[in-house]
C-alpha positions in Angstrom: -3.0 -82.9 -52.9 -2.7 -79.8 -50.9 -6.1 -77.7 -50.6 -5.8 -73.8 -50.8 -6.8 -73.6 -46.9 -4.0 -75.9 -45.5 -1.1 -74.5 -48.0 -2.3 -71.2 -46.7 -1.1 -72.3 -43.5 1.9 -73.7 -44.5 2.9 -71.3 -46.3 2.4 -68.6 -42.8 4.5 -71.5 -41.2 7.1 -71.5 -43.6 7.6 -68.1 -43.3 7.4 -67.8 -39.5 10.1 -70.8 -39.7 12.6 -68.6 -41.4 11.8 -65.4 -39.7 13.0 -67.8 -36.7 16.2 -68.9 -38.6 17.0 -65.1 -38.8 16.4 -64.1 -35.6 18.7 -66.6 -33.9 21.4 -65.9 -36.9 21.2 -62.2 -35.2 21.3 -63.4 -31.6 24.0 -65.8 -32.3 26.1 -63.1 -34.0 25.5 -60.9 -31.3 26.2 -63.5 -28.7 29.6 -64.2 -30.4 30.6 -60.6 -29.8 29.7 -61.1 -26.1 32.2 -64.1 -26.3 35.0 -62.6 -27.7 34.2 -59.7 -25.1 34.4 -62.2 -22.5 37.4 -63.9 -23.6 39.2 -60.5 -24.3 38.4 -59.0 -20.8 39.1 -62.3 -18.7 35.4 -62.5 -17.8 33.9 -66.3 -16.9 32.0 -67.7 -20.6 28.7 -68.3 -18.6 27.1 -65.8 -16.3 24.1 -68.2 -13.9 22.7 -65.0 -12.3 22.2 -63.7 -15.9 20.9 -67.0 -17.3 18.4 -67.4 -14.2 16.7 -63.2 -14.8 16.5 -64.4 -18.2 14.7 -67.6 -18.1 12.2 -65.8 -16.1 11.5 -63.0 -17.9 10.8 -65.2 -20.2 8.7 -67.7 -18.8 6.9 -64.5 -17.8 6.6 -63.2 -21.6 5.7 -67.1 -22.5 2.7 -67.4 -20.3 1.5 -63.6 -21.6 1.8 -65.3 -24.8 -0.3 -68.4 -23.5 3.0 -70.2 -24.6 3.8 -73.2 -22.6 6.2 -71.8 -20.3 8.4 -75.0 -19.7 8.5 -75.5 -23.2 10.0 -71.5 -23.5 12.7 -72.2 -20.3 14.0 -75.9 -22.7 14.0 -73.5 -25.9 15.9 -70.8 -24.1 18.2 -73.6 -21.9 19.2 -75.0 -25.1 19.9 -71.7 -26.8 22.1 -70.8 -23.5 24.1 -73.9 -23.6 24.8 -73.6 -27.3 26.2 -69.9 -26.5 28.2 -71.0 -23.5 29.6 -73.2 -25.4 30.8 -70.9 -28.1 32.1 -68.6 -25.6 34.2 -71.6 -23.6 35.9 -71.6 -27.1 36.1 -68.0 -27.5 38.1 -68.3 -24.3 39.9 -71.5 -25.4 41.2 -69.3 -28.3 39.5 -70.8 -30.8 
């Protein structure tokens, strides 16, 4: 059994979890764009200088946020890799 003060919480959590879902539906759509950009112009699927600005900015915005700031450059890493990815077979032509 669930008391009102803990399904309260979950509840904020659940909502917070799609809200999350939604926003990286967006980025990802707007990241395939960038891919097909990419692959249309002859430009290389990963960019490091790019990747590098961005992980500190946001380690920046993380500690601001008194978010671990290790935990915000994985988070971001593994969101990069996942785009690379779908931009190295953007390229690949498929």
């Amino acid at each position: 059994m669930t008391d009102d003060i803990l399904g309260r919480y979950r509840e904020s959590i659940d909502n917070i979890d799609a809200a999350l879902i939604f926003m990286l539906a967006e980025r990802f759509k707007v990241t395939k764009a960038v891919g097909e950009y990419k692959a249309t112009t002859g430009l290389p699927p990963a960019d490091p200088g790019r990747e590098q600005v961005q992980i500190e900015r946001l380690r920046s915005l993380a500690k601001s946020a008194n978010l671990d700031p290790d935990f915000s450059e994985k988070f971001l890493r593994f969101i990069i890799d996942e785009v690379i990815h779908h931009h190295r077979k953007a390229k690949a032509g498929g």
